[in-house]
N, CA, C and O atoms as a CHARMM CRD file, in Angstrom:
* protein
*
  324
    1    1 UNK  N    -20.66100  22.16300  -9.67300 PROA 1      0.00000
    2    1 UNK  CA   -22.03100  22.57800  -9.91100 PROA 1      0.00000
    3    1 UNK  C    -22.76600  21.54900 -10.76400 PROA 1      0.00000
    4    1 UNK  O    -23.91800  21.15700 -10.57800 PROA 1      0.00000
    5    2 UNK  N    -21.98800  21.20000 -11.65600 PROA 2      0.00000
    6    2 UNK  CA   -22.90100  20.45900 -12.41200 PROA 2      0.00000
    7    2 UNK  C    -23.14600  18.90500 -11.72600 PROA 2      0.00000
    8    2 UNK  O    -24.17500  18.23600 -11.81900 PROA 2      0.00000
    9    3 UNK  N    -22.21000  18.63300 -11.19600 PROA 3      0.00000
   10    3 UNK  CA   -22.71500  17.61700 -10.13500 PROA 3      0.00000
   11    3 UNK  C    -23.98100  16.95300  -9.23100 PROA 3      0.00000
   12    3 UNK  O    -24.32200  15.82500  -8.87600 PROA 3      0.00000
   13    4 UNK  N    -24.51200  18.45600  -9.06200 PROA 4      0.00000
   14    4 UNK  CA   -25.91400  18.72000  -8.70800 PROA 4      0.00000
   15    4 UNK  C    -26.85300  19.55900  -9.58900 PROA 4      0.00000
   16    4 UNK  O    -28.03500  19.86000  -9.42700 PROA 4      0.00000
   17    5 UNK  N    -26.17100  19.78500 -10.35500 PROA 5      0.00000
   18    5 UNK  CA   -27.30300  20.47100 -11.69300 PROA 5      0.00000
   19    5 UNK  C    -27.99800  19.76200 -12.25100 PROA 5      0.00000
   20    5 UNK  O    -29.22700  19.68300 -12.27400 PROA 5      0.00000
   21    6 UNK  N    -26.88700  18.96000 -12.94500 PROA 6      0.00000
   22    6 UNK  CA   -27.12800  17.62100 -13.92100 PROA 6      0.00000
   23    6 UNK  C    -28.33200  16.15900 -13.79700 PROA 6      0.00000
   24    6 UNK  O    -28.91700  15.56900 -14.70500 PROA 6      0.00000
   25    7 UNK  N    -28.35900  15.98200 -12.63300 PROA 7      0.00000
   26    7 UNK  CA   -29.20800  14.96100 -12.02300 PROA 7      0.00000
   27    7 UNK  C    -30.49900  15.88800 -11.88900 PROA 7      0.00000
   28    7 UNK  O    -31.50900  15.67900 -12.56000 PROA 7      0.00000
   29    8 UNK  N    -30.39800  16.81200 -11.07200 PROA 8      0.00000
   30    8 UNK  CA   -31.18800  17.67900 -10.86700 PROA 8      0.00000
   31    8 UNK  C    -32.38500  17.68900 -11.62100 PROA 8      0.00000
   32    8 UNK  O    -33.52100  17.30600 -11.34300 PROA 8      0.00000
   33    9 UNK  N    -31.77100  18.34000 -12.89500 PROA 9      0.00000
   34    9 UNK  CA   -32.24800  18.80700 -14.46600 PROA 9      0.00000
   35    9 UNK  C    -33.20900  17.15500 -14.64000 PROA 9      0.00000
   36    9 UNK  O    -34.39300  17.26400 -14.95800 PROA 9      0.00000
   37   10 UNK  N    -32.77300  16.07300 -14.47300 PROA 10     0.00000
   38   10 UNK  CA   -32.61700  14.99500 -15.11100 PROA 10     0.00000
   39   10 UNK  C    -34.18200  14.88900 -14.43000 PROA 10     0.00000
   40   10 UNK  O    -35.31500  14.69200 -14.87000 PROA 10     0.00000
   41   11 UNK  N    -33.78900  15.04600 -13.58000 PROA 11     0.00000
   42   11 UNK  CA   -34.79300  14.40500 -12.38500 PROA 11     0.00000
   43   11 UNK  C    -36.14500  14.96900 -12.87900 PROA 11     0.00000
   44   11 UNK  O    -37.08300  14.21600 -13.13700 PROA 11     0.00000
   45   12 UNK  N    -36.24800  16.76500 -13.04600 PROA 12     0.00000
   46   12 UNK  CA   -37.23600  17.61600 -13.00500 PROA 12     0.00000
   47   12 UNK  C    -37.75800  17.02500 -14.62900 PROA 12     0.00000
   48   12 UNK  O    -38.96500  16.94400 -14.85200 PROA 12     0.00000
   49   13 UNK  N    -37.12100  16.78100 -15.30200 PROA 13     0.00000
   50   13 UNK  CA   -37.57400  16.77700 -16.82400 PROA 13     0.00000
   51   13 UNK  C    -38.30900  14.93800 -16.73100 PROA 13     0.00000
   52   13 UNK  O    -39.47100  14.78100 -17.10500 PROA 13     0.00000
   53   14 UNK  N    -37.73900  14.08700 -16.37100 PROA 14     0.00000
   54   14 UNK  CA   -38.29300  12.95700 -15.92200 PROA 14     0.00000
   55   14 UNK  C    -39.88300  13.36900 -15.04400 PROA 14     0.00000
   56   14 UNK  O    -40.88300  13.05800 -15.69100 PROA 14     0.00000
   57   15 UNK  N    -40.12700  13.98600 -13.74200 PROA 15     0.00000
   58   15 UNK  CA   -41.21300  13.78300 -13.13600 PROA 15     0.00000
   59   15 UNK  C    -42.44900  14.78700 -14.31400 PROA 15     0.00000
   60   15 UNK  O    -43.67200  14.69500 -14.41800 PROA 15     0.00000
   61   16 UNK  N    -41.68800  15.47100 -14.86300 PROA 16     0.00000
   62   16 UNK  CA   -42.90200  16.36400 -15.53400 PROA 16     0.00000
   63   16 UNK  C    -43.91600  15.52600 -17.11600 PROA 16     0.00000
   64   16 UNK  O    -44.91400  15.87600 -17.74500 PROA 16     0.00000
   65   17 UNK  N    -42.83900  14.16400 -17.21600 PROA 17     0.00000
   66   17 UNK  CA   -42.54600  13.90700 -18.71600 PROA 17     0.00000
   67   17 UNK  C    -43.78800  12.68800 -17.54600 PROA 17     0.00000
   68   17 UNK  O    -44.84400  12.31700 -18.05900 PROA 17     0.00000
   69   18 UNK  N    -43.48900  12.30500 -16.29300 PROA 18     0.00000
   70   18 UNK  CA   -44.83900  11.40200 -16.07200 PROA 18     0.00000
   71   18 UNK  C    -45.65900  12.01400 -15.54000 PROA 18     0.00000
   72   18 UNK  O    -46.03200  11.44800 -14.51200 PROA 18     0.00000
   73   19 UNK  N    -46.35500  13.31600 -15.81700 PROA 19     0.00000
   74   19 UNK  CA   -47.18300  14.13100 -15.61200 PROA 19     0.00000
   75   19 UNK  C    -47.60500  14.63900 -14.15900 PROA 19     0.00000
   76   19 UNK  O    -48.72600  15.03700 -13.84400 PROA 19     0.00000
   77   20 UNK  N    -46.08000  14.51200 -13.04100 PROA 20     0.00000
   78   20 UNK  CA   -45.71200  15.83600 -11.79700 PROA 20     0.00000
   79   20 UNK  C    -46.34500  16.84800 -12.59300 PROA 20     0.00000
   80   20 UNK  O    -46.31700  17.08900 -13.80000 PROA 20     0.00000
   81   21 UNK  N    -47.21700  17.65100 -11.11800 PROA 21     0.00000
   82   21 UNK  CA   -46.54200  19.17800 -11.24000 PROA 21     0.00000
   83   21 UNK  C    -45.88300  19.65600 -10.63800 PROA 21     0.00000
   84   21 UNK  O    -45.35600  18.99000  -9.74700 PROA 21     0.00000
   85   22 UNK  N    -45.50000  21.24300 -10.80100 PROA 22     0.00000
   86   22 UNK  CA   -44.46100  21.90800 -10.47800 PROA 22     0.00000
   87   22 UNK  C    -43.96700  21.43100  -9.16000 PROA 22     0.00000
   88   22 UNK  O    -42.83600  20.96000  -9.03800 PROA 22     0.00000
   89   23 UNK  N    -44.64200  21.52500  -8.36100 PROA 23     0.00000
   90   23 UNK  CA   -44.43300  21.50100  -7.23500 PROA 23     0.00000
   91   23 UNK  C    -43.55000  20.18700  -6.61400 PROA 23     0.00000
   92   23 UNK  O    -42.65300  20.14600  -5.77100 PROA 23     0.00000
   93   24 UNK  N    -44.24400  19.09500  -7.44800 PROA 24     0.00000
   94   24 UNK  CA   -43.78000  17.41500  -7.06400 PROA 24     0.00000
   95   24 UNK  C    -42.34800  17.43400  -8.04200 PROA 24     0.00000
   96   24 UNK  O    -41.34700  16.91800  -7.54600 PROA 24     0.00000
   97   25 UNK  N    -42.26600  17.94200  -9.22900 PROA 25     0.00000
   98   25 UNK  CA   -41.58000  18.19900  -9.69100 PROA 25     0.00000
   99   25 UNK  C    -39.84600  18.85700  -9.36600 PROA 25     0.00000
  100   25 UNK  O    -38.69000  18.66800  -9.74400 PROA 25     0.00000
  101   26 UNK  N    -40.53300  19.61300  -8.53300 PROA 26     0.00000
  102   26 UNK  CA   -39.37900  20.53400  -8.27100 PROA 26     0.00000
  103   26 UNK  C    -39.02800  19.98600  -7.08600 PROA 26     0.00000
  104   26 UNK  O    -37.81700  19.92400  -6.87100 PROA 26     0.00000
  105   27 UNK  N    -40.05400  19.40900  -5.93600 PROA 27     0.00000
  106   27 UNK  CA   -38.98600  18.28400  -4.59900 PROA 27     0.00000
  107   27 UNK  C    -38.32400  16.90800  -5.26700 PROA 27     0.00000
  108   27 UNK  O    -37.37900  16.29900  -4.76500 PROA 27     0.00000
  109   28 UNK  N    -38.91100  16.59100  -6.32800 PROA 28     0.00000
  110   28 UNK  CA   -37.84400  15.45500  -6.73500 PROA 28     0.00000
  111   28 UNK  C    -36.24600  16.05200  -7.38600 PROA 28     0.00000
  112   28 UNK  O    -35.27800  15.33100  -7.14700 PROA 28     0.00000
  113   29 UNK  N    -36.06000  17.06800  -8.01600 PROA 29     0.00000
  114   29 UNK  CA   -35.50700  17.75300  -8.33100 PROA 29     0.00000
  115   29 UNK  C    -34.29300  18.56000  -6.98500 PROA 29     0.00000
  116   29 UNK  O    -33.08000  18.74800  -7.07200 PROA 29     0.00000
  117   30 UNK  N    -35.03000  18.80100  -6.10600 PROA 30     0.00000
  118   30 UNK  CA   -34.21200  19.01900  -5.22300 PROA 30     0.00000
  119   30 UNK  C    -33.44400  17.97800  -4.34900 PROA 30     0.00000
  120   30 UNK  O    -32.38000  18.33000  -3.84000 PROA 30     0.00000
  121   31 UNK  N    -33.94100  16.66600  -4.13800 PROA 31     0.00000
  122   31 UNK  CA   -33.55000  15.38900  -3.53300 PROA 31     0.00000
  123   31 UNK  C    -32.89200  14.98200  -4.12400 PROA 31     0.00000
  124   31 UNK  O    -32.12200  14.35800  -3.39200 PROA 31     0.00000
  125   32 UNK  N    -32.42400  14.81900  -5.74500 PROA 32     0.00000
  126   32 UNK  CA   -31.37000  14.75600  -7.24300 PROA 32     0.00000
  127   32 UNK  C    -30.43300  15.43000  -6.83100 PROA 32     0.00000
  128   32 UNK  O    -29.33100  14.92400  -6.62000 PROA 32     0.00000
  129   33 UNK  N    -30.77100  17.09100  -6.57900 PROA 33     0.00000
  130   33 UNK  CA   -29.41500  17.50700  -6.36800 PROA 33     0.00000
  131   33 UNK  C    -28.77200  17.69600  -5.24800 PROA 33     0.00000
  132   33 UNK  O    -27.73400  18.33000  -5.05400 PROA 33     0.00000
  133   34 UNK  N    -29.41700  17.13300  -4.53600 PROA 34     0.00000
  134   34 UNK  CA   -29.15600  17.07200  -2.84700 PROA 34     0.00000
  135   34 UNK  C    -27.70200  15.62200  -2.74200 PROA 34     0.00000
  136   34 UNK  O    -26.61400  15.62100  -2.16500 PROA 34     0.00000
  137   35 UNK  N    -28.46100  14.50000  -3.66100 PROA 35     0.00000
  138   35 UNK  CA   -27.88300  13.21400  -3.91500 PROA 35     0.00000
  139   35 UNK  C    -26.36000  13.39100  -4.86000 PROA 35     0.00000
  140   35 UNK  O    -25.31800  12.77700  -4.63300 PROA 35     0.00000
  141   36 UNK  N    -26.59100  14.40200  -5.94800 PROA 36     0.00000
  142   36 UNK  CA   -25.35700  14.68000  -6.26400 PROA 36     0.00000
  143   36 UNK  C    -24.54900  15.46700  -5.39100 PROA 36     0.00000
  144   36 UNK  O    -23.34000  15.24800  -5.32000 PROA 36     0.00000
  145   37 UNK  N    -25.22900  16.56900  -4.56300 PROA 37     0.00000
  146   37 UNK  CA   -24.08000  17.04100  -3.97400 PROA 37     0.00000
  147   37 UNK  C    -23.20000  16.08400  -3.14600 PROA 37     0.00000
  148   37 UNK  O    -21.97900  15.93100  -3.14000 PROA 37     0.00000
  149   38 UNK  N    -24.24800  15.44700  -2.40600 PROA 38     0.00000
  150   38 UNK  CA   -23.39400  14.05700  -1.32900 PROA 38     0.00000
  151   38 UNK  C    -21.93900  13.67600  -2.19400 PROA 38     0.00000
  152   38 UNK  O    -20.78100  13.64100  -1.77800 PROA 38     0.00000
  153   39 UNK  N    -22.45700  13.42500  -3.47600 PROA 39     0.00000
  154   39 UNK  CA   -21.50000  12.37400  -4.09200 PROA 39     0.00000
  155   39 UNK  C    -20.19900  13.33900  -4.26700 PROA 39     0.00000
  156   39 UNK  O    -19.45900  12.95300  -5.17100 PROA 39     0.00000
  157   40 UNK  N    -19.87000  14.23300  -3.75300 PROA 40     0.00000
  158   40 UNK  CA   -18.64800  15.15200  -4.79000 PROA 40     0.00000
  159   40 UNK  C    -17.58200  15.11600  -2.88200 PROA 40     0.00000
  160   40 UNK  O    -16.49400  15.65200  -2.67200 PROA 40     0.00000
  161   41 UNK  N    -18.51300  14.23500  -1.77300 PROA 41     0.00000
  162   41 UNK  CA   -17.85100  14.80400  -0.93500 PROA 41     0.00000
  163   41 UNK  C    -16.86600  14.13200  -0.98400 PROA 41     0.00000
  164   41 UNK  O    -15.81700  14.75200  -0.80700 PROA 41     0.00000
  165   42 UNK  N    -16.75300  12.51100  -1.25600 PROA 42     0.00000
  166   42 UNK  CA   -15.25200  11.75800  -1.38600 PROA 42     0.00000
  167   42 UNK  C    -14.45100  12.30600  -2.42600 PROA 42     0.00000
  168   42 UNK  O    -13.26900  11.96700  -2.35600 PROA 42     0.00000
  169   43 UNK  N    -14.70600  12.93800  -3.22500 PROA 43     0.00000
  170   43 UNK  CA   -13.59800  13.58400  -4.34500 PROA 43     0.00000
  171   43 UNK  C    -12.98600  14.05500  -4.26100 PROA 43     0.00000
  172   43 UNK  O    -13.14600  14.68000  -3.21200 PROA 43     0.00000
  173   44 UNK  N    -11.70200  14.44200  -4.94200 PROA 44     0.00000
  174   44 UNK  CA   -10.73000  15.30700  -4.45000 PROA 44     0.00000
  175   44 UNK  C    -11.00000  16.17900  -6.01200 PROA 44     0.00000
  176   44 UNK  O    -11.25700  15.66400  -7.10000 PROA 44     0.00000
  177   45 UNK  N    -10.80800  17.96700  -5.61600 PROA 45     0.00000
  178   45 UNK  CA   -10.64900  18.46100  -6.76600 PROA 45     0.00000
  179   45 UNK  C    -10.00700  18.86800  -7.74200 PROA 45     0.00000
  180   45 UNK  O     -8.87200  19.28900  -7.52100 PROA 45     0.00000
  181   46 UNK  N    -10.37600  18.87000  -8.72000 PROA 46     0.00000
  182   46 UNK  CA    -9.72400  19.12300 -10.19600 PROA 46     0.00000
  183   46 UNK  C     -9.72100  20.27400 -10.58100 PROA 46     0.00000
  184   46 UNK  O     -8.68000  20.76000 -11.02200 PROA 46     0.00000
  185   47 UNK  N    -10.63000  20.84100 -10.52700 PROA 47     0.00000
  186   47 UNK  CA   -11.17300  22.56500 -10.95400 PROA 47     0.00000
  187   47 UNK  C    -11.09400  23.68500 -10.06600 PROA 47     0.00000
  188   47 UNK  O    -10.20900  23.43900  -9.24700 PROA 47     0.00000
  189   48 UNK  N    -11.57200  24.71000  -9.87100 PROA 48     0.00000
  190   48 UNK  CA   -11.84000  26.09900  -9.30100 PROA 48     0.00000
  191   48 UNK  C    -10.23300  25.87100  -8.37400 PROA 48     0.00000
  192   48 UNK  O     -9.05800  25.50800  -8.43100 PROA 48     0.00000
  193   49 UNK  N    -11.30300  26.40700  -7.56400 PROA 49     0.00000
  194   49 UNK  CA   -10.61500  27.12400  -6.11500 PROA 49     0.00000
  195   49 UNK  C    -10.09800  26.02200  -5.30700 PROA 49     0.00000
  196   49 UNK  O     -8.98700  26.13800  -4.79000 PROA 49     0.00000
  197   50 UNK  N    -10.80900  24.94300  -5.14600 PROA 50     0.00000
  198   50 UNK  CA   -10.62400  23.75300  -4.02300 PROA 50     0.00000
  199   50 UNK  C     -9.28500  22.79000  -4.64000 PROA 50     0.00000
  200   50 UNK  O     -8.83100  21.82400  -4.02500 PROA 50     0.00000
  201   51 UNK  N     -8.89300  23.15900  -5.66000 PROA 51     0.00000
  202   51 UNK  CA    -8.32500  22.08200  -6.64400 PROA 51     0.00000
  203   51 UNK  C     -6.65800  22.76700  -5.85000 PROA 51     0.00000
  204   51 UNK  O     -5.57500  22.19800  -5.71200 PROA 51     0.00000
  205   52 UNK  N     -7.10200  24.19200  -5.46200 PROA 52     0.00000
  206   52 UNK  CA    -5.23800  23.99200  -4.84600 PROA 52     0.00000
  207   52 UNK  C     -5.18200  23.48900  -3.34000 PROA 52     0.00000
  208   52 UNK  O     -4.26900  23.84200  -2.59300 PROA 52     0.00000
  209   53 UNK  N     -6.11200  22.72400  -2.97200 PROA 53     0.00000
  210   53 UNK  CA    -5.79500  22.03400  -1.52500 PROA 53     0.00000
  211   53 UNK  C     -5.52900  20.03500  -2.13900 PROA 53     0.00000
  212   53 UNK  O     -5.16900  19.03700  -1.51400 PROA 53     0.00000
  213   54 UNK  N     -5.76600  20.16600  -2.99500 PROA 54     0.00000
  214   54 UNK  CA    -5.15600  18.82700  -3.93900 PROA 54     0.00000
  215   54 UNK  C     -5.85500  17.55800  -3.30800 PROA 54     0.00000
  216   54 UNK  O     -7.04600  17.36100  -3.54600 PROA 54     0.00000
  217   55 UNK  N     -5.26300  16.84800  -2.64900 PROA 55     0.00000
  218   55 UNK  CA    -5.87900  15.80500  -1.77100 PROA 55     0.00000
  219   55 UNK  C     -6.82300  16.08700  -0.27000 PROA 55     0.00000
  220   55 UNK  O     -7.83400  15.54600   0.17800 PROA 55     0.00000
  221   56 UNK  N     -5.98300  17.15000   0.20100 PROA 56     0.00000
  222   56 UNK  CA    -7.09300  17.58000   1.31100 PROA 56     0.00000
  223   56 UNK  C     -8.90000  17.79300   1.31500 PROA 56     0.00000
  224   56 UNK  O     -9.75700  17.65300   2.18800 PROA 56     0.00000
  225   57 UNK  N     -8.92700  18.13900   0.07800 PROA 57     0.00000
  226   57 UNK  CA   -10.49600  18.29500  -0.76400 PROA 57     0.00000
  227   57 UNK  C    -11.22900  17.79900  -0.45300 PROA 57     0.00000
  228   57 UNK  O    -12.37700  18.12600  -0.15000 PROA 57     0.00000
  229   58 UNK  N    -10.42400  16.36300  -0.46400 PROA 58     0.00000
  230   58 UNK  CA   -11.27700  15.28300  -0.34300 PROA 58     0.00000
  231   58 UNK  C    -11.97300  15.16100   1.19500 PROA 58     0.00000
  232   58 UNK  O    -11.40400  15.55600   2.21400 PROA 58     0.00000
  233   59 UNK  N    -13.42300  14.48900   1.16200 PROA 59     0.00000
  234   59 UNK  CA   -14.08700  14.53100   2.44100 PROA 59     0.00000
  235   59 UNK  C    -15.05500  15.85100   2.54200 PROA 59     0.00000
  236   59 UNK  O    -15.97700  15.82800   3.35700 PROA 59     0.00000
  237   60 UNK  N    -14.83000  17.08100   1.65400 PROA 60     0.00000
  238   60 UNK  CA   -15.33700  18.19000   1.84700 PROA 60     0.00000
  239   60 UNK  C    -16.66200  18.19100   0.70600 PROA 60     0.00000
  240   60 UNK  O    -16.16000  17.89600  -0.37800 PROA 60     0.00000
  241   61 UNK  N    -17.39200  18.29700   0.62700 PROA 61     0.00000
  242   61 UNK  CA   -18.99600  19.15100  -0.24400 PROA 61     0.00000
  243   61 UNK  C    -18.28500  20.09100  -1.36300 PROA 61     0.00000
  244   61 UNK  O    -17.66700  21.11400  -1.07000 PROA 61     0.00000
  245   62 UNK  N    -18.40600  19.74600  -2.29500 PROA 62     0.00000
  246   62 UNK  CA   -18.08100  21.04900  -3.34400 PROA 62     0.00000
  247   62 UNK  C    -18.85600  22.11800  -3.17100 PROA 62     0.00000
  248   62 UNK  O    -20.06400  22.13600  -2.93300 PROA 62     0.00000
  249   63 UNK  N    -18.02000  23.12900  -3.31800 PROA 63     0.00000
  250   63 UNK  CA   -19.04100  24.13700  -2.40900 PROA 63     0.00000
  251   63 UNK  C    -20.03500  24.98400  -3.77900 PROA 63     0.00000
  252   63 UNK  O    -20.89300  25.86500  -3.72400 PROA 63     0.00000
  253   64 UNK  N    -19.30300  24.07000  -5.17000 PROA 64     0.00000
  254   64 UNK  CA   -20.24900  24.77100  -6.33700 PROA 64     0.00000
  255   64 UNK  C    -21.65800  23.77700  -6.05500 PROA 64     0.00000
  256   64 UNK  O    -22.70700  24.41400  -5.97400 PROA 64     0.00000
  257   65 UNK  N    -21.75400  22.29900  -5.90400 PROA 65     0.00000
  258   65 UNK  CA   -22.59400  21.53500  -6.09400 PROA 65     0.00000
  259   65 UNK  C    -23.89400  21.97900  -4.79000 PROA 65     0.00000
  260   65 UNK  O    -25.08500  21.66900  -4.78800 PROA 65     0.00000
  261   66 UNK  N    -23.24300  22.65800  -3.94100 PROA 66     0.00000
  262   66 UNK  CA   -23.69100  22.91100  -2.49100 PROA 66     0.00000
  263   66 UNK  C    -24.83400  23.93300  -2.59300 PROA 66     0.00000
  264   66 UNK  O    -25.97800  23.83700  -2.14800 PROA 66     0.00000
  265   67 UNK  N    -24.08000  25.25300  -3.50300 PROA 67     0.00000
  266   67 UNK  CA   -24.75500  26.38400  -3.94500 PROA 67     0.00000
  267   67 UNK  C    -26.12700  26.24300  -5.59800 PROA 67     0.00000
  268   67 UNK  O    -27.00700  26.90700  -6.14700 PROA 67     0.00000
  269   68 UNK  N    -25.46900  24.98700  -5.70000 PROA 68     0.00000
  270   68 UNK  CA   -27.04000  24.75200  -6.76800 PROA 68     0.00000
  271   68 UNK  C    -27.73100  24.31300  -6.21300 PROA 68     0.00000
  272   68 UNK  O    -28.86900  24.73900  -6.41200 PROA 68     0.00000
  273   69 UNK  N    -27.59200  23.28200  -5.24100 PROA 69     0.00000
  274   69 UNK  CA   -28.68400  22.46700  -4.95300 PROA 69     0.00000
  275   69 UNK  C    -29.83000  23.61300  -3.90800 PROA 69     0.00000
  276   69 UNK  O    -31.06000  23.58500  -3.95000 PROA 69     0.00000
  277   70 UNK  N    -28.85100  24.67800  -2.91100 PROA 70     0.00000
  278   70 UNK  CA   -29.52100  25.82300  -2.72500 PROA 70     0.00000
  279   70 UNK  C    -30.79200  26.29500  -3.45300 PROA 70     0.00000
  280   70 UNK  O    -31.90600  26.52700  -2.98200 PROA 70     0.00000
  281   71 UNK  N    -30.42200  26.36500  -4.50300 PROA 71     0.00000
  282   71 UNK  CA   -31.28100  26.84200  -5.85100 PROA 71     0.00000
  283   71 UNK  C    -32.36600  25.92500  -5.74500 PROA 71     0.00000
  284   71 UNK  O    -33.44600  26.43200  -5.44400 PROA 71     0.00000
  285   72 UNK  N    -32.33000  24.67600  -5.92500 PROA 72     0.00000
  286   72 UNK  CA   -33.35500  23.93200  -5.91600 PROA 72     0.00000
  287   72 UNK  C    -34.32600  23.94300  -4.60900 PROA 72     0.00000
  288   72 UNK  O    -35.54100  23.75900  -4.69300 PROA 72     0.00000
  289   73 UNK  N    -33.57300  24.20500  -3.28900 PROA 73     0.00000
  290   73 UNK  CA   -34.36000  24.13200  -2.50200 PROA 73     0.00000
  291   73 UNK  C    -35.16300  25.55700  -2.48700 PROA 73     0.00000
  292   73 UNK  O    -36.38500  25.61300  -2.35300 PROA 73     0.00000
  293   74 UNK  N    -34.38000  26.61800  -2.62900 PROA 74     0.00000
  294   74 UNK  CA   -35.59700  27.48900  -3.19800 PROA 74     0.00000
  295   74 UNK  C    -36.27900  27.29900  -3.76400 PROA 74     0.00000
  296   74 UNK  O    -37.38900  27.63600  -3.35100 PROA 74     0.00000
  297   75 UNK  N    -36.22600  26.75400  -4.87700 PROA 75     0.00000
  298   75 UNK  CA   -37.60300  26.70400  -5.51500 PROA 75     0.00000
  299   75 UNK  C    -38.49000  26.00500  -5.65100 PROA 75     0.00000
  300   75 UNK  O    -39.46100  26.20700  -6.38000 PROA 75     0.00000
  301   76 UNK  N    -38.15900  24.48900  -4.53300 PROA 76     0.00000
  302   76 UNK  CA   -39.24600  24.08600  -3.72000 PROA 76     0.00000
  303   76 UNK  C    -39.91800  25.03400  -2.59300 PROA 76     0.00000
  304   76 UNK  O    -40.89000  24.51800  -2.04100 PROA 76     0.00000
  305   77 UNK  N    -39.72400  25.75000  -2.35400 PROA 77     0.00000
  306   77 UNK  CA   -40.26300  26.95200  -1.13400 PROA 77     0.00000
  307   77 UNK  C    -41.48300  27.97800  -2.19300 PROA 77     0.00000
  308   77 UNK  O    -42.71100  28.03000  -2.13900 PROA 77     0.00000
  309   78 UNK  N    -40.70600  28.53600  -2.90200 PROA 78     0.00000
  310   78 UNK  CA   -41.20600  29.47300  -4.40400 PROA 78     0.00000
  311   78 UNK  C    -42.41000  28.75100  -4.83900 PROA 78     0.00000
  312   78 UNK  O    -43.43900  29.42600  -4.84000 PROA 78     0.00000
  313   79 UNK  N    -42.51400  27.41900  -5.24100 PROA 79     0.00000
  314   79 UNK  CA   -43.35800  26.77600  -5.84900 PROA 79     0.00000
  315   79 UNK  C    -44.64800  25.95900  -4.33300 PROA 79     0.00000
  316   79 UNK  O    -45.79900  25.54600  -4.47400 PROA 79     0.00000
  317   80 UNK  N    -44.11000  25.99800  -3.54100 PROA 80     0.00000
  318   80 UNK  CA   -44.87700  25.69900  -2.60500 PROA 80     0.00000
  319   80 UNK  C    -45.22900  23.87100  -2.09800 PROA 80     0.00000
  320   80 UNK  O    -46.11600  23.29200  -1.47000 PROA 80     0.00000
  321   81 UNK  N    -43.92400  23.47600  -2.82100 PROA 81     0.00000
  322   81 UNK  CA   -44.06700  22.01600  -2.39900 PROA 81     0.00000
  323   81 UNK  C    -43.98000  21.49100  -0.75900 PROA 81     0.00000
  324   81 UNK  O    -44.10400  20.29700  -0.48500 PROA 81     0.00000
């Protein structure tokens, strides 16, 4: 999750700090965590649930980073970008 939280966050607090609004705000924000989710797909996992398929993992979307970035794309929809 935080994979795509983290950038995410980064992203939204960056476009608002050069005076985005919500709206521009929140699609840069979703394209952040869209970009982190990509990145978790070569990984193999360490944590949760996926961590007992060990090496197989790898190649797959974390399915926590998958379900935030969700979030974001809602609330590009919510906000009307």
């Amino acid at each position: 999750m935080v994979d795509a939280l983290s950038p995410a966050i980064d992203a939204f607090d960056a476009a608002v700090a050069d005076g985005a609004d919500w709206p521009a705000a929140a699609a840069v924000a979703a394209a952040a965590a869209a970009t982190g989710r990509d990145a978790t797909t070569p990984l193999v996992a360490r944590k949760g649930r996926a961590s007992y398929l060990g090496e197989r993992s790898a190649g797959h979307m974390d399915p926590g980073a998958t379900s935030s970035t969700y979030l974001f794309d809602a609330l590009v929809e919510a906000v009307g970008a």
